[in-house]
N, CA, C and O of each residue as an XYZ file, in Angstrom:
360
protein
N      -8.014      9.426    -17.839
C      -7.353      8.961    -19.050
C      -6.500     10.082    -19.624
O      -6.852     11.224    -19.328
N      -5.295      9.912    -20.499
C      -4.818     10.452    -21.224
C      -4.795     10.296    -22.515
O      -4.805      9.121    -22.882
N      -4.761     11.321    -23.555
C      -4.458     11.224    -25.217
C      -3.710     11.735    -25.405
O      -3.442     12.853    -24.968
N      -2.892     10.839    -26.398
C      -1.998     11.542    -26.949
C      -1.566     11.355    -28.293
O      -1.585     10.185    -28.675
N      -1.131     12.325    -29.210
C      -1.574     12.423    -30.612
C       0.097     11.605    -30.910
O       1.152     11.891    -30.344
N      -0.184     10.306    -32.207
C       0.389     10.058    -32.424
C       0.663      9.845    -34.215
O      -0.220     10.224    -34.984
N       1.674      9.350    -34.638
C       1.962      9.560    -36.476
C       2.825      8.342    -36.629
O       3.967      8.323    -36.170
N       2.233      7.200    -37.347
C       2.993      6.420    -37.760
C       3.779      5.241    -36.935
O       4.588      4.520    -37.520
N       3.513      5.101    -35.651
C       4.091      4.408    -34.305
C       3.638      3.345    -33.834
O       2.451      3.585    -33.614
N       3.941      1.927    -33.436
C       3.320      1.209    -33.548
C       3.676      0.845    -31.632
O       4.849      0.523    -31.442
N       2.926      0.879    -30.550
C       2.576      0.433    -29.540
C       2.207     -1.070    -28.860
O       1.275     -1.861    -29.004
N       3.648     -1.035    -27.901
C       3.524     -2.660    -27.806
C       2.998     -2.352    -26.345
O       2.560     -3.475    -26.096
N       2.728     -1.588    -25.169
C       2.917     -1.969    -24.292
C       2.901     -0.348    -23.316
O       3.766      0.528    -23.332
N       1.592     -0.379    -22.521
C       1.748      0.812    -21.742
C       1.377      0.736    -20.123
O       0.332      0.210    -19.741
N       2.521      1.421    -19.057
C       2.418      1.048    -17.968
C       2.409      2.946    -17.511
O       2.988      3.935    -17.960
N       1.414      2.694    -16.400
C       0.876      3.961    -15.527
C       1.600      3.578    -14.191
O       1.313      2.483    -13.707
N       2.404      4.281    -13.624
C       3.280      4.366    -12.304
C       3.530      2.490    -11.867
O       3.397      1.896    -10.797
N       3.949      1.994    -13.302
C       4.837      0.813    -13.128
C       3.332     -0.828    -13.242
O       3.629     -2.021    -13.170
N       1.958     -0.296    -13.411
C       1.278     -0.847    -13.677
C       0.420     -1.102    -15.102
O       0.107     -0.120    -15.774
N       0.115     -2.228    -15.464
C      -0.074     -2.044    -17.365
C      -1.403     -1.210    -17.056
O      -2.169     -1.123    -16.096
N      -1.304     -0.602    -18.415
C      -2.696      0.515    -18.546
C      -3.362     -0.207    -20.023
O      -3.006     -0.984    -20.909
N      -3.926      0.179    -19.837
C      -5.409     -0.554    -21.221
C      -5.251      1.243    -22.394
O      -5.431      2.446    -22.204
N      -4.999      0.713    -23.068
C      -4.623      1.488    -24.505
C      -5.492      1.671    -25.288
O      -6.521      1.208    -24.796
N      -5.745      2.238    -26.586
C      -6.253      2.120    -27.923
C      -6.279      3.365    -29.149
O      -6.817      4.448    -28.915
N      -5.986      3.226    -29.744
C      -5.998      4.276    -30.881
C      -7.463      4.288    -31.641
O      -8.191      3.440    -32.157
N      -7.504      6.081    -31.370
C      -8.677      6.605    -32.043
C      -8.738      6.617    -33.647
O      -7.906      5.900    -34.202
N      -9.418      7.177    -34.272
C      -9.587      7.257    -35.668
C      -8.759      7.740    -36.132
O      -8.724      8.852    -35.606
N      -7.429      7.616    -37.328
C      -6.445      7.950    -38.064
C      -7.114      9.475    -39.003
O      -8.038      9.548    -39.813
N      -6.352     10.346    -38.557
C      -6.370     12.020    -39.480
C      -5.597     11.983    -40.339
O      -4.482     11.533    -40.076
N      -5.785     12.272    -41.187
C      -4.764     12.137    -42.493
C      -3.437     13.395    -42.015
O      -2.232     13.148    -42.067
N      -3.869     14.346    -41.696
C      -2.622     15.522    -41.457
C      -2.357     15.446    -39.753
O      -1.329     15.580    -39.089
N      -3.570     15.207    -39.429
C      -3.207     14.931    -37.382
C      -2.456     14.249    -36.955
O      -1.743     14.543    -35.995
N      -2.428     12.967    -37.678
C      -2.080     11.635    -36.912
C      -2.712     10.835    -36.138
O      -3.857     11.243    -36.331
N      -2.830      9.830    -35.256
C      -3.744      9.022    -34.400
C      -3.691      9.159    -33.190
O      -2.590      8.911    -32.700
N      -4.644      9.531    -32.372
C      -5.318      9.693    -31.463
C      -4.934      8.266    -30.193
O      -5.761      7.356    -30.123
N      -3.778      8.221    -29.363
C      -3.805      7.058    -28.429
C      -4.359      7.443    -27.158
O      -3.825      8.429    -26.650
N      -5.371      6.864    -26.473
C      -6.412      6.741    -25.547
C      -5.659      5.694    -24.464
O      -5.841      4.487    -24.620
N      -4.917      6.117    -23.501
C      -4.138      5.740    -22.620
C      -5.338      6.023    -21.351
O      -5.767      7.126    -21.014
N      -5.793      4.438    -20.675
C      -6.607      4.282    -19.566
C      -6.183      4.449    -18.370
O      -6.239      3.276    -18.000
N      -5.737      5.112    -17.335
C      -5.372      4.978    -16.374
C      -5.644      3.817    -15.458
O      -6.778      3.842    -14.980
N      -4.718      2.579    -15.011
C      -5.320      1.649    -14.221
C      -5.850      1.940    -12.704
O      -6.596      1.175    -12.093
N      -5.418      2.986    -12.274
C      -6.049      3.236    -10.946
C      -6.086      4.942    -11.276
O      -5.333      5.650    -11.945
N      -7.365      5.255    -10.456
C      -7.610      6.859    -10.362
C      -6.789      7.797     -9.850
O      -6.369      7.403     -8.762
N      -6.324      8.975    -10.171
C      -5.498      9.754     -9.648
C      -5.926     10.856     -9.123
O      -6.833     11.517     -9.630
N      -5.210     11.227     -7.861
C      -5.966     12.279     -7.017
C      -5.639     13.532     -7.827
O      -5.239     13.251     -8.956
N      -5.697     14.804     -7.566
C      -5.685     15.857     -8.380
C      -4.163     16.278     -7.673
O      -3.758     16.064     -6.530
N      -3.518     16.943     -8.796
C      -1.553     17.039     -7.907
C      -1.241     15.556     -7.899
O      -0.098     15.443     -7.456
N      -1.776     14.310     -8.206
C      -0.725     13.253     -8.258
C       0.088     13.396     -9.585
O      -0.032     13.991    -10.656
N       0.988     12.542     -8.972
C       2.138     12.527    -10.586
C       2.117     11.272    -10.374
O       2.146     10.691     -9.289
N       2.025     10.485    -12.290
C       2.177      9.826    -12.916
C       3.138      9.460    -13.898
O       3.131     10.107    -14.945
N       3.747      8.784    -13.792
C       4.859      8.142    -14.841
C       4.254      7.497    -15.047
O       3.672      6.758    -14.253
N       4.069      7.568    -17.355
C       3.777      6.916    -18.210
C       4.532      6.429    -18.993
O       5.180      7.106    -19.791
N       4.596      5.016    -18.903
C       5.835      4.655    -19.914
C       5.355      3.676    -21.447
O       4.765      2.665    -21.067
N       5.400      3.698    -22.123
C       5.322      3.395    -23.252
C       6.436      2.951    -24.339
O       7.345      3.557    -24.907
N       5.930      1.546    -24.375
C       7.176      1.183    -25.426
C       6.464      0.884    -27.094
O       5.435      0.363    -27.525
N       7.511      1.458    -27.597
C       6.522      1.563    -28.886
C       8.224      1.259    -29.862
O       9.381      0.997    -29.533
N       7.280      1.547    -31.502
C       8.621      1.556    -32.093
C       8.107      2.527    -33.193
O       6.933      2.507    -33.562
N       8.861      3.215    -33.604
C       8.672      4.545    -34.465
C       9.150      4.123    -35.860
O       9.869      3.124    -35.854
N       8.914      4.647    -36.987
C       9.285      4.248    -38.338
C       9.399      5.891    -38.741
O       9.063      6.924    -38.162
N      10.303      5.477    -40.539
C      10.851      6.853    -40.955
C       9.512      7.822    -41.315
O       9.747      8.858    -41.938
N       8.382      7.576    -41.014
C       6.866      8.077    -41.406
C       6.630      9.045    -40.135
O       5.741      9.888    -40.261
N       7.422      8.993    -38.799
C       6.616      9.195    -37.852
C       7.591     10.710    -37.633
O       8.746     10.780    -37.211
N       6.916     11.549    -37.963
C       7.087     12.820    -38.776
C       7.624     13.768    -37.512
O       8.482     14.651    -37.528
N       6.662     13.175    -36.210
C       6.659     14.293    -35.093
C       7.843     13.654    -34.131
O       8.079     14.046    -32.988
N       8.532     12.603    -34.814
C       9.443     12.083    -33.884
C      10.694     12.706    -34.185
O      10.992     12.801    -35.376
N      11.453     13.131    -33.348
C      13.012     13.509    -34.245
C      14.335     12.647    -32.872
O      14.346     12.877    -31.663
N      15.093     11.873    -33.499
C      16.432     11.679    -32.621
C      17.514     12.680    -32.681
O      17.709     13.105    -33.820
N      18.227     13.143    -31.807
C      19.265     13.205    -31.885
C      20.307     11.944    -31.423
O      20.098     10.986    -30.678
N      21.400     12.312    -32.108
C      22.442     10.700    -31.707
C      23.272     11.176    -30.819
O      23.360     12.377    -30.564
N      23.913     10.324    -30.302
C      24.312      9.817    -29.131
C      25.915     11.675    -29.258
O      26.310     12.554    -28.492
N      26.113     11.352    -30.320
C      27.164     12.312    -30.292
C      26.574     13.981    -30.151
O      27.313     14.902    -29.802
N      25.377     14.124    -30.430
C      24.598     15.638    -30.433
C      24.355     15.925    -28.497
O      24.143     16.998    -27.932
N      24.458     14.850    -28.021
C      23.859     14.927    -26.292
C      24.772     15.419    -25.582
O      25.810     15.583    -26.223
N      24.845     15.859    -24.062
C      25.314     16.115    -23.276
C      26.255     14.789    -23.073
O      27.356     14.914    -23.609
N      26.081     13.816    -22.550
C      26.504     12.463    -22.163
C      27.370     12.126    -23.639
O      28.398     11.453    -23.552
N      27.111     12.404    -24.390
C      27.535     11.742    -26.000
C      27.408     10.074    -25.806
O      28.230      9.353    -26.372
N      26.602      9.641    -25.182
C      26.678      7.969    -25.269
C      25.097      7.487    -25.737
O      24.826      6.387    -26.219
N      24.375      8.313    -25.537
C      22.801      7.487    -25.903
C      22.219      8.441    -26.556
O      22.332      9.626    -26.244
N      21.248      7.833    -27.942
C      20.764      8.662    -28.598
C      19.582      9.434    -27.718
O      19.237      8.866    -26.682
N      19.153     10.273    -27.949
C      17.707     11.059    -27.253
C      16.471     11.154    -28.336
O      16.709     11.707    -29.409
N      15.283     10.679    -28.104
C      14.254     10.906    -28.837
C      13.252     12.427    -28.243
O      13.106     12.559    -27.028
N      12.743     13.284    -29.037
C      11.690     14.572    -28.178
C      10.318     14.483    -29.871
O      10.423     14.188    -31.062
N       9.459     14.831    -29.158
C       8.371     14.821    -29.354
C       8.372     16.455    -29.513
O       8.983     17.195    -28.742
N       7.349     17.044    -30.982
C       6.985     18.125    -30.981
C       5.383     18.372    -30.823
O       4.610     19.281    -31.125
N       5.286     17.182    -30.237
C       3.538     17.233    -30.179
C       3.157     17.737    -28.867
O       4.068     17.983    -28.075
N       2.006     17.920    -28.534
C       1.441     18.307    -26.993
C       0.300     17.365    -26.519
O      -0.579     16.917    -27.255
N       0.454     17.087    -24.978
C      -0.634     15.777    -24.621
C      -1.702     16.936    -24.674
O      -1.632     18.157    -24.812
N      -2.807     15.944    -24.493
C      -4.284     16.810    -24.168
C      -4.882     15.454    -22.550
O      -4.766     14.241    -22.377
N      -5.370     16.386    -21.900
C      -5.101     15.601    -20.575
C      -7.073     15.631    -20.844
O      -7.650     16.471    -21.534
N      -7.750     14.487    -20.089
C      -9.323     14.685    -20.533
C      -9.514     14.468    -19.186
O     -10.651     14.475    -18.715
């Protein structure tokens, strides 16, 4: 499984190397943020790589999210979202 600390984000939908994964958010920290508990649907050998994709939708609350727009990028055509948080792998 993976966690990963989240603030304010609301989660529709999570797929592990293109397969849905079983989700859930831990107990809400008032200064942390919430705790998402991402299940892996099949076991991974040690050195596998995983693409996690997650569609979610972020609100002006979600503190650790920042965009840049489409004009700040290399490409100047699509905005970019980055995360200042760090996963914790269990």
């Amino acid at each position: 499984s993976q966690v990963l600390d989240t603030k304010d984000v609301q989660v529709f939908k999570v797929t592990v190397n293109g397969q849905d994964a079983q989700f859930a958010f831990g107990e809400k920290h008032s200064f942390k943020g919430t705790p998402l508990e991402i299940t892996f649907p099949n076991e991974l050998r040690r050195g596998q790589e995983a693409i996690v994709e997650i569609s979610f939708e972020s609100s002006p609350q979600s503190s650790a999210l920042q965009w840049f727009t489409p004009e700040q990028t290399s490409g100047k055509k699509h905005p970019f979202l980055f995360s200042q948080c760090q996963v914790e792998f269990i």
